[in-house]
Biopython code that builds the backbone (N, CA, C, O; Angstrom):
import numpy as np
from Bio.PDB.StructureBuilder import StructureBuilder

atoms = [
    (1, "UNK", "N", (10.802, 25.088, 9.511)),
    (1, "UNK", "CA", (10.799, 24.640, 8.134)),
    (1, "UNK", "C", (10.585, 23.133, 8.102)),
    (1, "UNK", "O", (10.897, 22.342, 8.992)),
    (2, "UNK", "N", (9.901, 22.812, 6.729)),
    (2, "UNK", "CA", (9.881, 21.072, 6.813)),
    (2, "UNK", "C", (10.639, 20.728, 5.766)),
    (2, "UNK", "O", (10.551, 21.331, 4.696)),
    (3, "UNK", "N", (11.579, 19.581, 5.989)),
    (3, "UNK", "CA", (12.041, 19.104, 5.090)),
    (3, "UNK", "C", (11.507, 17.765, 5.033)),
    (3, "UNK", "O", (11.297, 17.090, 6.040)),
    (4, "UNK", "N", (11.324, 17.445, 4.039)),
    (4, "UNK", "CA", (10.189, 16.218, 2.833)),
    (4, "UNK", "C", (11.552, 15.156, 3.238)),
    (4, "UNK", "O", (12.757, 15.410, 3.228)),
    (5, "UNK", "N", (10.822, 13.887, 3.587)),
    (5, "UNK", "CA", (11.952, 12.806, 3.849)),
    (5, "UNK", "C", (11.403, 11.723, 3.430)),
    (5, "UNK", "O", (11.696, 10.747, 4.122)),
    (6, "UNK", "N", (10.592, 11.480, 2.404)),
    (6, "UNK", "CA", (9.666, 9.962, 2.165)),
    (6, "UNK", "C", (8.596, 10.318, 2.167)),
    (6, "UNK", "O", (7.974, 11.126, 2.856)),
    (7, "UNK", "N", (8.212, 9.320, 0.877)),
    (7, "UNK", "CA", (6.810, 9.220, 0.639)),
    (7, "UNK", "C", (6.061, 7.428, 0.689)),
    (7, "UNK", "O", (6.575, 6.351, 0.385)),
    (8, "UNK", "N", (4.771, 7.746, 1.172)),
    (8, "UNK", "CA", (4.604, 6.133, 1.446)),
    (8, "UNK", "C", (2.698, 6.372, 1.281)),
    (8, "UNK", "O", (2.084, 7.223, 0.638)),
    (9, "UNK", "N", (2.085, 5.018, 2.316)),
    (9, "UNK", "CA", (1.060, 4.871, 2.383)),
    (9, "UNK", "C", (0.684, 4.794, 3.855)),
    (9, "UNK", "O", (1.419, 4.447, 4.779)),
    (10, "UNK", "N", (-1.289, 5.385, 3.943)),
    (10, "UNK", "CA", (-1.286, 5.125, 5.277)),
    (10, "UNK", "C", (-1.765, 3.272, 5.620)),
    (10, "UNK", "O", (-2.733, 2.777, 5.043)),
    (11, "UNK", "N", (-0.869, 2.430, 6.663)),
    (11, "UNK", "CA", (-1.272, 1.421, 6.609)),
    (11, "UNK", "C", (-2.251, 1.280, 7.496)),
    (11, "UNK", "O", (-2.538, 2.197, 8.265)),
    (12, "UNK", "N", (-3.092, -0.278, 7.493)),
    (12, "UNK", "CA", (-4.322, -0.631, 9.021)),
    (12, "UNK", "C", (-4.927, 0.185, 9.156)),
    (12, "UNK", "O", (-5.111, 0.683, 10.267)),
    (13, "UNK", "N", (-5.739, 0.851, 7.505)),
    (13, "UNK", "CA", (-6.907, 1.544, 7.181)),
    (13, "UNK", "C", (-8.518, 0.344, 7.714)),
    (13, "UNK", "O", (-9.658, 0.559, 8.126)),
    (14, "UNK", "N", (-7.895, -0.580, 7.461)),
    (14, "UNK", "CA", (-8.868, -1.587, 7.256)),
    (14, "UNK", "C", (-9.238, -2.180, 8.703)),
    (14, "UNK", "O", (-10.186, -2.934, 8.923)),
    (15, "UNK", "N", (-8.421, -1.755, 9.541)),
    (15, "UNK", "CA", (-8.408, -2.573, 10.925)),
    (15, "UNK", "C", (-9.235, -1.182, 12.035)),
    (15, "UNK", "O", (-9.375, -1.368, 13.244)),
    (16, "UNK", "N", (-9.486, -0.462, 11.654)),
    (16, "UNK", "CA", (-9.335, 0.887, 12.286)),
    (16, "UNK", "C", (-11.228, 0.888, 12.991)),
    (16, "UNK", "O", (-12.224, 0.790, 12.274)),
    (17, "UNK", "N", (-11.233, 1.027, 14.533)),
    (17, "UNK", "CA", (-12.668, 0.338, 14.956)),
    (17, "UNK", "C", (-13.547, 1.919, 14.241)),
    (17, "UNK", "O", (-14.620, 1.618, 13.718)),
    (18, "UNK", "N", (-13.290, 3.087, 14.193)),
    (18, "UNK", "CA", (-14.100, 3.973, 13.275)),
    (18, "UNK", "C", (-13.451, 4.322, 11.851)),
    (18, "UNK", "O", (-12.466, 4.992, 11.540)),
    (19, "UNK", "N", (-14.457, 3.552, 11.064)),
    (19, "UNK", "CA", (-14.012, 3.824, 9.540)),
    (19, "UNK", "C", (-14.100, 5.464, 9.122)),
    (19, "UNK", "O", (-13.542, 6.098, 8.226)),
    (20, "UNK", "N", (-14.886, 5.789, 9.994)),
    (20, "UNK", "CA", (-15.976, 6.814, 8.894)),
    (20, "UNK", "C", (-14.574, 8.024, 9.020)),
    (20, "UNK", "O", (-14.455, 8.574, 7.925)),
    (21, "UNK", "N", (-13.896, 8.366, 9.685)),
    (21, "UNK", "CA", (-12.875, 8.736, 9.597)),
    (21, "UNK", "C", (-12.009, 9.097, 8.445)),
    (21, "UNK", "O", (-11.622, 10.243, 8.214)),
    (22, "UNK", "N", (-11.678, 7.854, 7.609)),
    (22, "UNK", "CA", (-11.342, 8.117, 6.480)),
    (22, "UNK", "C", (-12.064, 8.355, 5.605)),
    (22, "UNK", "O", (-11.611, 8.009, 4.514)),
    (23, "UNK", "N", (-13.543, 9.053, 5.572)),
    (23, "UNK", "CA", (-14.561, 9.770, 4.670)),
    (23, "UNK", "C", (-13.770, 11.160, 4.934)),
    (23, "UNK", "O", (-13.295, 11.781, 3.983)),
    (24, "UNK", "N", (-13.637, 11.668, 6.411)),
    (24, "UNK", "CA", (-13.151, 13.020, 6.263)),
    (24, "UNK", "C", (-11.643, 13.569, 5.857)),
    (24, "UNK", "O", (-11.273, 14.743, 5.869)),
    (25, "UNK", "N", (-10.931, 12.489, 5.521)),
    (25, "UNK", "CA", (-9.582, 12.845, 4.841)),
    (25, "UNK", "C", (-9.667, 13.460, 3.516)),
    (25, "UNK", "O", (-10.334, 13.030, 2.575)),
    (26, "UNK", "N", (-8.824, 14.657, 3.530)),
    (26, "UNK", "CA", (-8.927, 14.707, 2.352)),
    (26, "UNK", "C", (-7.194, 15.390, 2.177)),
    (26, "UNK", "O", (-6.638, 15.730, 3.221)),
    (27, "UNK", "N", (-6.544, 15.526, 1.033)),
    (27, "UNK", "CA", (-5.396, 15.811, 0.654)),
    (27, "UNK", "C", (-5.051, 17.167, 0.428)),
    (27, "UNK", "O", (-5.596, 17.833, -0.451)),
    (28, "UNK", "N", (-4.137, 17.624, 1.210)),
    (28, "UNK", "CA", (-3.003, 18.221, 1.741)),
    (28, "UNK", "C", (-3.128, 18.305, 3.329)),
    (28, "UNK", "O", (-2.279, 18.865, 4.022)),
    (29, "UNK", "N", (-4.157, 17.753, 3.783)),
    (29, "UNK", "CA", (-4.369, 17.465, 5.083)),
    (29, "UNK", "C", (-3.033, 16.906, 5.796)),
    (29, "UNK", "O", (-2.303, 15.991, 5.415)),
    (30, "UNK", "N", (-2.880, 18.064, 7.420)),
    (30, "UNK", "CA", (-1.700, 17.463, 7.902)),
    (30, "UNK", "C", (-2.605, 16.124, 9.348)),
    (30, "UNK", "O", (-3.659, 15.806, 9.900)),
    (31, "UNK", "N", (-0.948, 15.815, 9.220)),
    (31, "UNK", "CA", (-1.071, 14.505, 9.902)),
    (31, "UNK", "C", (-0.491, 14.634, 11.290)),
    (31, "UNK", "O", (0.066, 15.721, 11.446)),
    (32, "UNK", "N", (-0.459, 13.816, 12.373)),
    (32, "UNK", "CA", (0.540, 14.011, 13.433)),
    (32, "UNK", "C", (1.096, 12.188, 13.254)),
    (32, "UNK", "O", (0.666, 11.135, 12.784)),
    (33, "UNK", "N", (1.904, 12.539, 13.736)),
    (33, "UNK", "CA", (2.911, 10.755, 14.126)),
    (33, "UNK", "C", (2.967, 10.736, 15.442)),
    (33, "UNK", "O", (3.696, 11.480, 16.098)),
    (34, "UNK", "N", (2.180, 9.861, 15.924)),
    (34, "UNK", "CA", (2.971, 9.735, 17.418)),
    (34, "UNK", "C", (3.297, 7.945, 17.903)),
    (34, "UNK", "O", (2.454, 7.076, 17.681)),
    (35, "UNK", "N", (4.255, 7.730, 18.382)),
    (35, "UNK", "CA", (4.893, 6.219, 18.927)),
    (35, "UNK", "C", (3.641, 5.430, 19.447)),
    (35, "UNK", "O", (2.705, 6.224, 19.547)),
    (36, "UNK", "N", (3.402, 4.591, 19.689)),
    (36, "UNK", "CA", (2.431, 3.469, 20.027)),
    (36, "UNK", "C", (3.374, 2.005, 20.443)),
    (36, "UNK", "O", (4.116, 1.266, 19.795)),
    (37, "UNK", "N", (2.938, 2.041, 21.759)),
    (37, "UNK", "CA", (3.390, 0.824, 22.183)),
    (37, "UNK", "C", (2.684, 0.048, 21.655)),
    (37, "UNK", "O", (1.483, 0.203, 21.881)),
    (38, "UNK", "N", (3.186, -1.362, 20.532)),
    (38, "UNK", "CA", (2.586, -2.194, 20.175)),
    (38, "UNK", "C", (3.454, -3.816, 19.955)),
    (38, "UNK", "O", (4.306, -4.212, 19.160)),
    (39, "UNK", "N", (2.566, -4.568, 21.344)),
    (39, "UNK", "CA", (3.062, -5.821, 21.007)),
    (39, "UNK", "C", (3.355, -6.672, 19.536)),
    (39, "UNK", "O", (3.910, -7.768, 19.448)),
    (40, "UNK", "N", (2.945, -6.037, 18.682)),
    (40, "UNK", "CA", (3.177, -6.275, 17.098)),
    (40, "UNK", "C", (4.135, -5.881, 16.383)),
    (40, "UNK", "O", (4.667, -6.556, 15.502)),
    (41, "UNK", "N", (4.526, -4.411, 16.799)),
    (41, "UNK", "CA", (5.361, -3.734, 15.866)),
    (41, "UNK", "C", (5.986, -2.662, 17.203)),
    (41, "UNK", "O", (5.205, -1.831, 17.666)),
    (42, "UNK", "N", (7.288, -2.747, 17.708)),
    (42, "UNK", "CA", (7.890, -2.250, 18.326)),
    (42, "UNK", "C", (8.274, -0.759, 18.548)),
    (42, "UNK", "O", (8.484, -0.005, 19.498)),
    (43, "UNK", "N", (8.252, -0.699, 16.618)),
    (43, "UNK", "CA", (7.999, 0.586, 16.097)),
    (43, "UNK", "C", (7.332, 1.672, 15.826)),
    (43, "UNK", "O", (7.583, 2.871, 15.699)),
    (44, "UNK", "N", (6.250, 0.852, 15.752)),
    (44, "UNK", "CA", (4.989, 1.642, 15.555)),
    (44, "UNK", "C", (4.510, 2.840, 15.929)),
    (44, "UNK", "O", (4.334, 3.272, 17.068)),
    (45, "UNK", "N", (4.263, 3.467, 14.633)),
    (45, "UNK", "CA", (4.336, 5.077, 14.669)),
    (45, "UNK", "C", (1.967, 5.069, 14.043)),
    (45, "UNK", "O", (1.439, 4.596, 13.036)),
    (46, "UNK", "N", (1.487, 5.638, 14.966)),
    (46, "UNK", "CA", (0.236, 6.019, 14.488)),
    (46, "UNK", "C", (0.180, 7.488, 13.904)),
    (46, "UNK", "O", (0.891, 8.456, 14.173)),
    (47, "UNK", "N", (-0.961, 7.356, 12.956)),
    (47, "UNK", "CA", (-0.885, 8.764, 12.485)),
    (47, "UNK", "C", (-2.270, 9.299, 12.303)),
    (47, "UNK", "O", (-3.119, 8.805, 11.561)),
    (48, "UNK", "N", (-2.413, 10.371, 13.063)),
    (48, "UNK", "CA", (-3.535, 10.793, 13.618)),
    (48, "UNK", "C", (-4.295, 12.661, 13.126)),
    (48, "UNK", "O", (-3.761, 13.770, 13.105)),
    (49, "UNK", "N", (-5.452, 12.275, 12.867)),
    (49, "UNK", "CA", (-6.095, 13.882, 12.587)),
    (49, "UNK", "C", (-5.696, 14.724, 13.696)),
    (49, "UNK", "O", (-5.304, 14.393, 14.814)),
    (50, "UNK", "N", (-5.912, 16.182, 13.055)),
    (50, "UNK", "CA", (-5.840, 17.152, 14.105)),
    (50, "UNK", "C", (-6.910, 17.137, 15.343)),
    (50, "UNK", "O", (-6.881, 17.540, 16.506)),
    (51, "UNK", "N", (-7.836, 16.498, 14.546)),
    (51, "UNK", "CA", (-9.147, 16.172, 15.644)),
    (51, "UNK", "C", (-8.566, 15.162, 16.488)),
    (51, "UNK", "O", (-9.492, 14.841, 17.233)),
    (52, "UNK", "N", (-7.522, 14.459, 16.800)),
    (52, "UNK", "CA", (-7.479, 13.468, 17.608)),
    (52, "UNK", "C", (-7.698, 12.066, 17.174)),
    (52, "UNK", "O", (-7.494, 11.182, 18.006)),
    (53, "UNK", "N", (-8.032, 11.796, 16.147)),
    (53, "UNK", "CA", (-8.739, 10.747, 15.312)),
    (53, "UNK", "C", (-7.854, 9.556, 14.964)),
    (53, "UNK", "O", (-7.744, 9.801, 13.763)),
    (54, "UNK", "N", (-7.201, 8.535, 15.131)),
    (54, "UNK", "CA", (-6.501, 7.439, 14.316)),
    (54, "UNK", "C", (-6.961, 7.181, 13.305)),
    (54, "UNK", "O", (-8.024, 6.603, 13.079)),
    (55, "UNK", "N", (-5.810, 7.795, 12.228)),
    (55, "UNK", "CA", (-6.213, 7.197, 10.646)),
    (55, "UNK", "C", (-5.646, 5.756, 10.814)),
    (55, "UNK", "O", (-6.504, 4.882, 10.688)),
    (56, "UNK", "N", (-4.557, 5.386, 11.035)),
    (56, "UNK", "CA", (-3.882, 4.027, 10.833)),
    (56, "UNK", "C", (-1.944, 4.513, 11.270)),
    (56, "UNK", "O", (-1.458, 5.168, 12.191)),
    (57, "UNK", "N", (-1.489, 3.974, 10.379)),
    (57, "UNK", "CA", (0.206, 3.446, 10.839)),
    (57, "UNK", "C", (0.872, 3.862, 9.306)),
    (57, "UNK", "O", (0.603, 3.715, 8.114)),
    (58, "UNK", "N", (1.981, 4.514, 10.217)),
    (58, "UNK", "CA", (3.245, 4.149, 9.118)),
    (58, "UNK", "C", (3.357, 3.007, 9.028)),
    (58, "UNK", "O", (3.402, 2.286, 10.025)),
    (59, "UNK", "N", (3.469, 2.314, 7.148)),
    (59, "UNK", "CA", (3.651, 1.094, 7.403)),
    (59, "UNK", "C", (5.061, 0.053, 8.017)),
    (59, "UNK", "O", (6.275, 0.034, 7.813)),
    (60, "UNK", "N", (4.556, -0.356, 8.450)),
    (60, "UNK", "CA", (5.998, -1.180, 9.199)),
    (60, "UNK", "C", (7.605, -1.557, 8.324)),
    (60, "UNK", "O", (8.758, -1.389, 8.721)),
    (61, "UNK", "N", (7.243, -1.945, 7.415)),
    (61, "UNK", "CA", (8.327, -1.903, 6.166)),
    (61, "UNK", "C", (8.961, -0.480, 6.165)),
    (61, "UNK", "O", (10.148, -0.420, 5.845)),
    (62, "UNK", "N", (8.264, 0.753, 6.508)),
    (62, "UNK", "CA", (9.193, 2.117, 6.703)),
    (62, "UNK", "C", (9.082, 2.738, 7.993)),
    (62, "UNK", "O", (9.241, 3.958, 7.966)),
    (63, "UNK", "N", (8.854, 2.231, 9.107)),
    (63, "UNK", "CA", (8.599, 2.517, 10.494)),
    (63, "UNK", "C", (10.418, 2.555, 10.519)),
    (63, "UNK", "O", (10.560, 3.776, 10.457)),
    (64, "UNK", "N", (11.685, 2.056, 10.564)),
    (64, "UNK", "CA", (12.537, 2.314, 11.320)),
    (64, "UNK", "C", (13.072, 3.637, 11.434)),
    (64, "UNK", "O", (13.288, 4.230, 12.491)),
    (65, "UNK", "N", (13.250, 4.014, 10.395)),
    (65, "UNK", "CA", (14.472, 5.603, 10.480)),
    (65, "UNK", "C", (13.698, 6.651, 11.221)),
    (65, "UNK", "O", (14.323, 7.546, 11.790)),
    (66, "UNK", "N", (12.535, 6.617, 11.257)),
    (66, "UNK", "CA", (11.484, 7.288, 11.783)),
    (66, "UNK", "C", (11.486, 7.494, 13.122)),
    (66, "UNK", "O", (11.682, 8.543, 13.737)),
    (67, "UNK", "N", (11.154, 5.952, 13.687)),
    (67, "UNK", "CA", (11.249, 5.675, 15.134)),
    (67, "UNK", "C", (12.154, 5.961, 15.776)),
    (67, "UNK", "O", (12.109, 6.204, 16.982)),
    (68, "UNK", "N", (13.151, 5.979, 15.063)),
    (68, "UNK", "CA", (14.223, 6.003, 15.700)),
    (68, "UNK", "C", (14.804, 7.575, 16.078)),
    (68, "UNK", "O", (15.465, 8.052, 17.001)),
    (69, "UNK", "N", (14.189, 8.085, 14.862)),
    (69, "UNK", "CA", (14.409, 9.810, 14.934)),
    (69, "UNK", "C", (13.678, 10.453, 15.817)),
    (69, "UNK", "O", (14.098, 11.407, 16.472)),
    (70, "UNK", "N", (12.092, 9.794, 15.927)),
    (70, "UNK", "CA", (11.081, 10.272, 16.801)),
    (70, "UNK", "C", (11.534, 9.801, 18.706)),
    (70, "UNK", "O", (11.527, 10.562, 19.673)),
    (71, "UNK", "N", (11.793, 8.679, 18.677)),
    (71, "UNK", "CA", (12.383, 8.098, 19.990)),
    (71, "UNK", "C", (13.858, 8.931, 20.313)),
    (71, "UNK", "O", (14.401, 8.632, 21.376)),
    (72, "UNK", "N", (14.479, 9.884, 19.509)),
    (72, "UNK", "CA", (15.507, 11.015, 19.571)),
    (72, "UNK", "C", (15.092, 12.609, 19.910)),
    (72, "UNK", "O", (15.785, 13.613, 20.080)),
    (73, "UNK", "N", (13.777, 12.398, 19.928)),
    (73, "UNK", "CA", (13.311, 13.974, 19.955)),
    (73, "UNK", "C", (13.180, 14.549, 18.866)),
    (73, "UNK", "O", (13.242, 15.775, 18.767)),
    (74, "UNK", "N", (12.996, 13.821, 17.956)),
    (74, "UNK", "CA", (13.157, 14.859, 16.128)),
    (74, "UNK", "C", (11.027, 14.777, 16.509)),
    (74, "UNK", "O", (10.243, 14.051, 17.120)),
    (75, "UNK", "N", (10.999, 15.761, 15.846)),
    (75, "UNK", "CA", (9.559, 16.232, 15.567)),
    (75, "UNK", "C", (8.922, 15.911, 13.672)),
    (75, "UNK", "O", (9.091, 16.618, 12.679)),
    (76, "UNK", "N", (8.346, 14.862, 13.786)),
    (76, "UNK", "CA", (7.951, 14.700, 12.304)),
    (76, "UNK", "C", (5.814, 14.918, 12.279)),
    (76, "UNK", "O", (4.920, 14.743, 13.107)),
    (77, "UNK", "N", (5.877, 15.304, 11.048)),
    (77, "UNK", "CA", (4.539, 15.074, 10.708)),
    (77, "UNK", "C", (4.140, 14.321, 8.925)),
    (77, "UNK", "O", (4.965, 13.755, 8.207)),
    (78, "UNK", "N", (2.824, 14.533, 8.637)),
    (78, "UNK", "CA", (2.684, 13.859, 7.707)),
    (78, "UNK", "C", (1.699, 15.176, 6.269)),
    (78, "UNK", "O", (1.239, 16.317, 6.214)),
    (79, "UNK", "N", (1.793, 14.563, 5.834)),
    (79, "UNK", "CA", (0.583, 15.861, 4.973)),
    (79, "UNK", "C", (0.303, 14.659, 3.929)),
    (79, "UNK", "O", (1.198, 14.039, 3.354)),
    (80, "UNK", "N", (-1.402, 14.375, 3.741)),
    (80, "UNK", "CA", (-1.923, 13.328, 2.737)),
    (80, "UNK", "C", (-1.548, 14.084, 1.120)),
    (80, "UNK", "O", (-1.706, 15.258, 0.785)),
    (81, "UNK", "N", (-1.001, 12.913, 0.315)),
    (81, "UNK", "CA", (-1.452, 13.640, -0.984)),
    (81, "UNK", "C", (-1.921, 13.183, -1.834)),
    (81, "UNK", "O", (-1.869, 13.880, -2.848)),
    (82, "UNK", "N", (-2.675, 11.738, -1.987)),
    (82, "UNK", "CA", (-3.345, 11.321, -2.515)),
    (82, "UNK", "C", (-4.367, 10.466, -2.296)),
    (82, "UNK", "O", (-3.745, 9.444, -2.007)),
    (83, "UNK", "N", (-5.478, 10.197, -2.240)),
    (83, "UNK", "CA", (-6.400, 9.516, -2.184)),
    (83, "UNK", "C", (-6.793, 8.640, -3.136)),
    (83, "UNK", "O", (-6.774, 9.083, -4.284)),
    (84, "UNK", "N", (-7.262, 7.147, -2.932)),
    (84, "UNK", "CA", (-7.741, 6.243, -4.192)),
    (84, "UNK", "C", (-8.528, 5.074, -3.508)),
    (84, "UNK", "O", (-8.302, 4.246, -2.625)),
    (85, "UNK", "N", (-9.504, 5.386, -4.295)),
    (85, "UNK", "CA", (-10.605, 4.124, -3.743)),
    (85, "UNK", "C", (-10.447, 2.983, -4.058)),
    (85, "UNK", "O", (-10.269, 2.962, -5.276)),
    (86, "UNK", "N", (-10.397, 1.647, -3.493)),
    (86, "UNK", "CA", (-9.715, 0.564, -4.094)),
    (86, "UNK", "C", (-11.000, -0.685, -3.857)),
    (86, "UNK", "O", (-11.309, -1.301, -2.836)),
    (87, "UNK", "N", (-11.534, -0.740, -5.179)),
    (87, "UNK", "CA", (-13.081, -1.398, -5.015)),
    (87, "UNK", "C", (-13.999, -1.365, -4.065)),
    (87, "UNK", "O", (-14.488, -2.434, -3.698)),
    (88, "UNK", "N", (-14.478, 0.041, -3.392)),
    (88, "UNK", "CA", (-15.413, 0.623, -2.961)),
    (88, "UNK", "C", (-15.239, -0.281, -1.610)),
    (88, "UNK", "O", (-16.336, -0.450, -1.078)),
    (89, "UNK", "N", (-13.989, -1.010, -0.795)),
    (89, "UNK", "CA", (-14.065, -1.046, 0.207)),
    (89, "UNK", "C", (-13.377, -0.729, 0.803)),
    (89, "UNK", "O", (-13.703, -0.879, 1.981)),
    (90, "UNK", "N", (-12.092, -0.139, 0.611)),
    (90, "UNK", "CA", (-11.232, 0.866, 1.337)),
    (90, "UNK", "C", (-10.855, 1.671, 0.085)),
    (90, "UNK", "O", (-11.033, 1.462, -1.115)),
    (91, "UNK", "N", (-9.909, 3.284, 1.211)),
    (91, "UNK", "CA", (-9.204, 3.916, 0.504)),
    (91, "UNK", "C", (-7.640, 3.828, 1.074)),
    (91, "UNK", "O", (-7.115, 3.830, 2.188)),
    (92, "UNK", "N", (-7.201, 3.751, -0.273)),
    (92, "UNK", "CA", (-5.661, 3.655, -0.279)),
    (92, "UNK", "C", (-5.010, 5.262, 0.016)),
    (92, "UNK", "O", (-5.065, 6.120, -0.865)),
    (93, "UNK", "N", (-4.483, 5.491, 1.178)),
    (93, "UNK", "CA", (-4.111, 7.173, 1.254)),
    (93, "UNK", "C", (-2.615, 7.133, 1.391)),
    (93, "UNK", "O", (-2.002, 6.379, 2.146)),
    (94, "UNK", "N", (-2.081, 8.045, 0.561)),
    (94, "UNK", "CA", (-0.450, 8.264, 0.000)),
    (94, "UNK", "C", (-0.006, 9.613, 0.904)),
    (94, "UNK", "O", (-0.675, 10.644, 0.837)),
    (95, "UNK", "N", (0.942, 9.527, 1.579)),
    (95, "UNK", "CA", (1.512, 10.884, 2.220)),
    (95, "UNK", "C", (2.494, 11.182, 1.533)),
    (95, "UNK", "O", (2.834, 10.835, 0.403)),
    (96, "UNK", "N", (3.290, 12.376, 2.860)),
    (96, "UNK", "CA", (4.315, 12.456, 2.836)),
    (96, "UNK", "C", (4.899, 12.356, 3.962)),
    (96, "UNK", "O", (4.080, 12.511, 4.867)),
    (97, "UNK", "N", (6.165, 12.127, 4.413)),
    (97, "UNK", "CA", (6.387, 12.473, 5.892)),
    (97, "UNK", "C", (7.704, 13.175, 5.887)),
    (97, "UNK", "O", (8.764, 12.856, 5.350)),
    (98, "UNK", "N", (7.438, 14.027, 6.488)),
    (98, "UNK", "CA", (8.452, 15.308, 7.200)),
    (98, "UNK", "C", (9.272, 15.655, 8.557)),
    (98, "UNK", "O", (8.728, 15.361, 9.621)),
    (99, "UNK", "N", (10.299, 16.143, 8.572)),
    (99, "UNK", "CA", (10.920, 16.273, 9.687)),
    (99, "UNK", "C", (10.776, 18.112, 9.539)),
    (99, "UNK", "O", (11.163, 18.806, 8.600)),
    (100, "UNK", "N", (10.148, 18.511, 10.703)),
    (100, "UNK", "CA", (10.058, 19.636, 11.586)),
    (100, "UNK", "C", (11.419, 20.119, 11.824)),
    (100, "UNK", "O", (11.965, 19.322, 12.587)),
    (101, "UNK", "N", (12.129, 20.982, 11.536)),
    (101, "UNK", "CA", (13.204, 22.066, 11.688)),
    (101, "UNK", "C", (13.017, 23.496, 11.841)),
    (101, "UNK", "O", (12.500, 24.391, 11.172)),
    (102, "UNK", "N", (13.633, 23.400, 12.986)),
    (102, "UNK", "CA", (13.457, 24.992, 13.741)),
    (102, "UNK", "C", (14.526, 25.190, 13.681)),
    (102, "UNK", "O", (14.983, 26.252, 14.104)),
]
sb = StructureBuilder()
sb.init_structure("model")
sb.init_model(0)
sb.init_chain("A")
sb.init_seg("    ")
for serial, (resi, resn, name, xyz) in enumerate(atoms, 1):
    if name == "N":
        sb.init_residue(resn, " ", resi, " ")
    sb.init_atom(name, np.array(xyz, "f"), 0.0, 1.0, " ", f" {name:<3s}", serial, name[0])
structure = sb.get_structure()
């Protein structure tokens, strides 16, 4: 079962070396989270297509409770639910993120 724990945005849409990526998002699409060692953000959770693909990051402002659950063995994912084009040079994408219960 999933239980719904926060809703946010996907961040470092804009930094991402294949854009075209976020052409194939589309909403209710699930997500995976997985940890990323990053000299930037300690926390850092990437969140990635089923294809393998890096969309971008939980944003860092909500990376802790996460990391911390994920660095515990908790199993989370994401599911997109909104999409918005934000002057035809990025899209702004809204999740959800979930904790996995068996």
């Amino acid at each position: 079962k999933e239980i719904h724990l926060f809703d946010t945005y996907v961040a470092g849409t804009t930094h991402l070396k294949d854009e075209s990526v976020l052409d194939e998002i589309e909403v209710g699409q699930k997500l995976t989270l997985k940890r990323e060692i990053n000299k930037f953000d300690e926390k850092a959770i990437m969140l990635i297509t089923e294809g393998g693909k890096k969309v971008g990051y939980v944003p860092e402002k909500d990376n802790v409770i996460f990391s911390r659950l994920m660095d515990a063995g908790k199993l989370l994912s994401a599911e997109v639910t909104d999409i918005k084009e934000r002057n035809h040079e990025f899209k702004q994408i809204s999740i959800g993120i979930y904790l996995i219960d068996f």
